[in-house]
N, C-alpha and C positions, 0 to 999 in steps of 0.2 A: 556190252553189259545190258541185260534187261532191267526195262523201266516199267516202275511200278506204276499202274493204270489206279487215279485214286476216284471215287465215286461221290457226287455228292450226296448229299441227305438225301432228297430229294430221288435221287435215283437208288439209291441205295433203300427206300420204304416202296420204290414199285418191284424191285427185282426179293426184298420179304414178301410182298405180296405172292410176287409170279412163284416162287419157293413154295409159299402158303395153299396155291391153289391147285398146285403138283398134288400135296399131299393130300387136301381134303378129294379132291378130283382126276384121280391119274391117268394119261395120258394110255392108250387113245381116246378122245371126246369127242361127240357127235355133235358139239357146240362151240362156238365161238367166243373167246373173252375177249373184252377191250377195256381198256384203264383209263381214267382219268387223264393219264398223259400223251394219249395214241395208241400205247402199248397194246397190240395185238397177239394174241395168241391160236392159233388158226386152229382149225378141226381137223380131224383126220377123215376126209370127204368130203362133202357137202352138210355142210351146219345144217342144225334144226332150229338153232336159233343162238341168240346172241346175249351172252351174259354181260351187263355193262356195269362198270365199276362207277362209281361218279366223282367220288375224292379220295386222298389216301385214308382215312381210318373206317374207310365203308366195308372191307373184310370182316375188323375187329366187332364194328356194329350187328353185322351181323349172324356172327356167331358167339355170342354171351349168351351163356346158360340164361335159360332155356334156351335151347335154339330154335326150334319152331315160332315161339313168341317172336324172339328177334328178328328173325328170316323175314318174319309178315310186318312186321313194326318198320324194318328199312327198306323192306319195298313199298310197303304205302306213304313212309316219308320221303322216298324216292333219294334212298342213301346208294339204291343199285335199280336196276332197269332190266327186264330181260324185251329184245325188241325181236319181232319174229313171230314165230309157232310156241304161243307162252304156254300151251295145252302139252307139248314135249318137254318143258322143264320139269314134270310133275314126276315122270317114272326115275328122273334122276333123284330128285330127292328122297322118295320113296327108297331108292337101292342105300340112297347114303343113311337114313333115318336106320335099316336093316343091317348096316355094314357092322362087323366086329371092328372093334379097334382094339390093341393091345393099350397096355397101359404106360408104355413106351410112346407110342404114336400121338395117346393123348396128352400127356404131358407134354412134348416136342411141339403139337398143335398150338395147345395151351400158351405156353411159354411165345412160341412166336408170334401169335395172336394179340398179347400183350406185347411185344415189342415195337408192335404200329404204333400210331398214333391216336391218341384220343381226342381226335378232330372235333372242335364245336361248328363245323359246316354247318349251315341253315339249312335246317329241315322244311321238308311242304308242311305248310298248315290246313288243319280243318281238323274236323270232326275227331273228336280222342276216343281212349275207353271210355266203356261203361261204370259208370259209379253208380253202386247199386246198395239199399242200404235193407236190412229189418233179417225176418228168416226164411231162408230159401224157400220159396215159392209158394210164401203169403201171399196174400192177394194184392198187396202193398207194391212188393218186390217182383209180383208176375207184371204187375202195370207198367212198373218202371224196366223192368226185361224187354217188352213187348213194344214199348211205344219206342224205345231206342232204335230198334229195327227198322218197325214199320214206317215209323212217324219223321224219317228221312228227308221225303216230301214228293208228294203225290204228280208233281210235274216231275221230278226225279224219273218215277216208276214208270209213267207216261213214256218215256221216252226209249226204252226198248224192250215192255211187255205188251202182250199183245192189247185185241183194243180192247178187249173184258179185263184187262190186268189183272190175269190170272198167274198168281207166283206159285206156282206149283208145276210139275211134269203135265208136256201135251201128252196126245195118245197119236201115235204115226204108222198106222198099217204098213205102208209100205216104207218108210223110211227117209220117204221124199214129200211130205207135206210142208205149206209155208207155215210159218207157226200162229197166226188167226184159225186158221182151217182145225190144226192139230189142238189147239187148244178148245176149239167147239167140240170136236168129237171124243177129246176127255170126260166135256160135263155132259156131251149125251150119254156115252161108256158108263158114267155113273149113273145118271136117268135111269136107263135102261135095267142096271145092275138093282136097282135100287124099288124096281116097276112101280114107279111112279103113275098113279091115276088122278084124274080130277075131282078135287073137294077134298082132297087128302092137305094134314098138315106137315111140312117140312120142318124141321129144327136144323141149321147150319151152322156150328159149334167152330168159331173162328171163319166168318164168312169173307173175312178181305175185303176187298173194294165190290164185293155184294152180286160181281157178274153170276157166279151159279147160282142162286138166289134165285136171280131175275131170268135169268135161263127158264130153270125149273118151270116159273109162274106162267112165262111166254108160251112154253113149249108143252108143258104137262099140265097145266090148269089147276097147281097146284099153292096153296098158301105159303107160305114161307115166314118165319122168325131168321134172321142170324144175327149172330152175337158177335162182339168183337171187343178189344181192349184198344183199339186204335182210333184216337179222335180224328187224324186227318183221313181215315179206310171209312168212318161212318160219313163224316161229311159228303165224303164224296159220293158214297151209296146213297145218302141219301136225294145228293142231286139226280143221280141216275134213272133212280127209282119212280121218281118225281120224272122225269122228262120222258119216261117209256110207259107213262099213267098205271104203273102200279101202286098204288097209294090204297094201302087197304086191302093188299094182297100181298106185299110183301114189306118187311118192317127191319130196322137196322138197329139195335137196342147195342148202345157201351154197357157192358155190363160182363161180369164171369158168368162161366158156363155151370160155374158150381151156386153161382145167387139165385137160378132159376127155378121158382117153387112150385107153386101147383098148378103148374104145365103138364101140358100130356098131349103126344106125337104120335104117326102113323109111322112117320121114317124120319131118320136121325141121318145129317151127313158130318162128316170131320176130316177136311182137305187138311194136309201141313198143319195141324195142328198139336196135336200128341206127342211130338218130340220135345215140345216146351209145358209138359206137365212135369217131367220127372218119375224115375222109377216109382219112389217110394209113393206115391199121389196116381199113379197109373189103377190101380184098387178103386180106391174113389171116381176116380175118370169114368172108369165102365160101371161102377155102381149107378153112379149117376145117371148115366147114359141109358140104364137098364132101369130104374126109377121112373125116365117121362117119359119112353115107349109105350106105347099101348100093346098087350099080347098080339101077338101075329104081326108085330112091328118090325121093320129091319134099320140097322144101322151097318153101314156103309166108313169103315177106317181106311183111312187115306193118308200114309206116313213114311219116313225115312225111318229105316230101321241100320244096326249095324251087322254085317255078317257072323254068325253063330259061331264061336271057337277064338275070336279075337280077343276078346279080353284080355286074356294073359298076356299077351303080345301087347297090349296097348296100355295096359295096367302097372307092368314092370317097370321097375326102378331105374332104368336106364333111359325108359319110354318117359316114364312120367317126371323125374330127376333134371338129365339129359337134354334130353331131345324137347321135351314138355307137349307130350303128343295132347293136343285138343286144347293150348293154354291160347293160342291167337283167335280162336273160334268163338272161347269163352266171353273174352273181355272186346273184342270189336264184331263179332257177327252174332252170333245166339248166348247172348250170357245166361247160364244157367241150362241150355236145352242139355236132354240125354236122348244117345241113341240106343235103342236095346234091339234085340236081335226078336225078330216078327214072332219066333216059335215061345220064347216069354211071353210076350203082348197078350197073345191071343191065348195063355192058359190063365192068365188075371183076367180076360176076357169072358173064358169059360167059367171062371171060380165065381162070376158075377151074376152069371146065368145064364150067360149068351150060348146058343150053339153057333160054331163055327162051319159058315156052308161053303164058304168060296175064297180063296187067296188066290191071287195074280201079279205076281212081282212084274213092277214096269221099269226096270232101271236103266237098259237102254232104250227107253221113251225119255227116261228124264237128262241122259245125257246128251240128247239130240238136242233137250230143251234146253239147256246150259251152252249150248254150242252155239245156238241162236242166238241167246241173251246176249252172250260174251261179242258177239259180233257186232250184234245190233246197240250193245252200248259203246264200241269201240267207233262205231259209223257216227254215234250223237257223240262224242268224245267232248266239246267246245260246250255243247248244252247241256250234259250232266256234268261240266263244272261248274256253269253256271251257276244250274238250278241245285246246287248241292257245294262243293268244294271240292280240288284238287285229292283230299286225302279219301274222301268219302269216294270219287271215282275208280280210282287204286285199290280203295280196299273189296269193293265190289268186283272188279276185274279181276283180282288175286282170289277170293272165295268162288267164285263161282269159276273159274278154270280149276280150279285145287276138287271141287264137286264134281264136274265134267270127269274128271281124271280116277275121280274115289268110286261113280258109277259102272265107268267102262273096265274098272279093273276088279268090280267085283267087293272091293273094300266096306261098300255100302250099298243097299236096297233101297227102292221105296217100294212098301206093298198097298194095296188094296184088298180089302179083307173085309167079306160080309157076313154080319153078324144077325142071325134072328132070334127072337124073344118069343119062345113058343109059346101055343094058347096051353089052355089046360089040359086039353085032350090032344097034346105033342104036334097042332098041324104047324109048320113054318111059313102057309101060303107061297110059295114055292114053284113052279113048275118043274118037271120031271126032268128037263134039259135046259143046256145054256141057249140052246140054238135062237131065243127070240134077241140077246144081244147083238147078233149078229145079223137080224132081218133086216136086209134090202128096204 
């Protein structure tokens, strides 16, 4: 007589899960799951890495609509773990974010998804969303956008940017620079682009903790302004600045870039910054910008942009409903920033006055430079929890692998794009070739 084999709870919510993870994830996997209770589930080869469950209702946690928000909200409360190559979890999600599902499949998902458990396991603490208040990107709510990010904590950033804590993409000739090196010969690439001479004034429109500033001043004998919305990026520039006896040559003013009045520049720079104006406020941006140039002046844009034709893909009701493509980015890394595609940018650019002399997309320069990051904050692992908290580490290891992943597949750009403000008689000041960027 056969005997019925009965299962407890307990085992009976890991073998829903193992059910659950067939379906969102079907066999063959280039990955490794483990569960909460040992439960393994092997790859078919050699894993690229290890997806780790942490309690029974860490599934259901993290797939509630939206699922993107969810996905990033339980890995930085650490309701799952991926341990390994976390730079190869990204094409998988990527496929699943793209996957049709019937309405079969999702309902059966759905439904079992709910049949876990709604675990109040203790989550990691630290850092939460952003609460943001007034109308998008008043000057109120650009402060409060901005200082969320940046204002982190400057021994935080210390700890695996370079020694200019430069947050933005190195520049790598060959592919093999350490990233001090690569991020110098960024802000020279931009000197250069930008032909920087001495007694000229610089404007640096979101200058960060001040290194290209002070580059510039060191190197080109040039004045410098930058501007920032970040109390702990001024302080610290201004220590800098001060210990490298620029005082008087180079200046760190808290202030917007749009309260700057009867100023007037030779050359205008803007690293990372432009993604956090907004479409609609991008018009203003270069109006601005084309305002304190002096004729025959260049500005030098320096931004992530997103791939031209995505929209649709990223806008649709499934994408935005769903999946909630760009909802974890908003509320824990860039609240409010927008990406647009460089060939927009630069025709608000053009309708401003600017001609457009030079684009240079560097995207895998900036994904070498996410590649370093991601390491080098994995190597302080102990002191960016310190100097920060557990969620705040997590969630920086997860955006910047997810960034690594959006550059190398093309998803996202960052360009560099020189703009000049002709004299009256059309000259751009200009030389006839690139070739002095490249001088020996």
């Amino acid at each position: 007589m056969a005997q019925t084999v009965s299962l407890s709870s307990a085992e009976l919510v890991a073998q829903r899960t193992v059910d659950l993870l067939d379906g969102l994830f079907p066999p063959p996997r280039n990955f490794e799951i483990r569960l909460w209770d040992g439960t393994q589930l092997p790859a078919s080869g050699r894993p690229s890495f290890q997806l780790v469950l942490k309690h029974p209702g860490a599934l259901r946690r993290m797939f509630k609509l939206p699922i993107e928000l969810s996905l990033g909200e339980a890995f930085i409360l650490n309701d799952f773990d991926i341990e390994g190559d976390i730079f190869s979890a990204f094409p998988l999600l990527e496929s699943f974010a793209r996957r049709s599902f019937s309405v079969v499949e999702i309902v059966s998902l759905g439904l079992g998804l709910l049949g876990l458990p709604a675990t109040n396991s203790a989550r990691a603490e630290g850092r939460g969303p952003v609460k943001l208040r007034g109308k998008v990107h008043s000057r109120e709510r650009d402060l409060l956008a901005v200082q969320y990010h940046y204002d982190v904590g400057n021994d935080f950033y210390s700890l695996w940017l370079d020694r200019n804590l430069q947050y933005s993409c190195g520049y790598f000739p060959t592919g093999a620079e350490e990233l001090n090196i690569a991020q110098e010969r960024k802000m020279e690439h931009i000197c250069r682009k930008l032909r920087l001479k001495p007694g000229e004034r610089l404007l640096d429109i979101g200058c960060g903790w001040g290194g290209l500033a002070r580059y510039a001043a060191l190197k080109y004998g040039v004045e410098v302004l930058g501007v920032t919305l970040s109390k702990n990026q001024k302080a610290y520039a201004d220590e800098k600045i001060a210990h490298a006896g620029l005082d008087g040559r180079v200046a760190v003013k808290l202030k917007d870039y749009r309260d700057l009045g009867n100023e007037s520049f030779d050359k205008i720079v803007s690293v990372g910054m432009f993604e956090h104006v907004g479409r609609s406020h991008l018009p203003e941006y270069f109006a601005q910008a084309y305002r304190l140039l002096k004729p025959g002046g260049l500005f030098l844009n320096h931004g992530i942009s997103r791939r031209a034709g995505t929209e649709e893909e990223w806008d649709g009701f499934l994408q935005k409903r769903i999946f909630g493509r760009g909802a974890f980015l908003q509320r824990y890394i860039f609240p409010d920033a927008e990406l647009i595609p460089s060939s927009e940018v630069n025709v608000m650019a053009e309708n401003a006055g600017f001609e457009v002399r030079d684009v240079e997309n560097l995207r895998e320069h900036y994904a070498l430079t996410l590649r370093n990051w991601v390491k080098r904050l994995a190597e302080h692992q102990e002191e960016a929890i310190k100097a920060s908290d557990e969620v705040t580490y997590r969630t920086w290891r997860l955006y910047m692998s997810a960034s690594a992943y959006g550059f190398e597949s093309g998803n996202i750009n960052v360009n560099q794009t020189l703009l000049a403000k002709m004299t009256r008689d059309g000259k751009s000041n200009l030389p006839l070739s690139r070739a002095d960027l490249y001088a020996q």
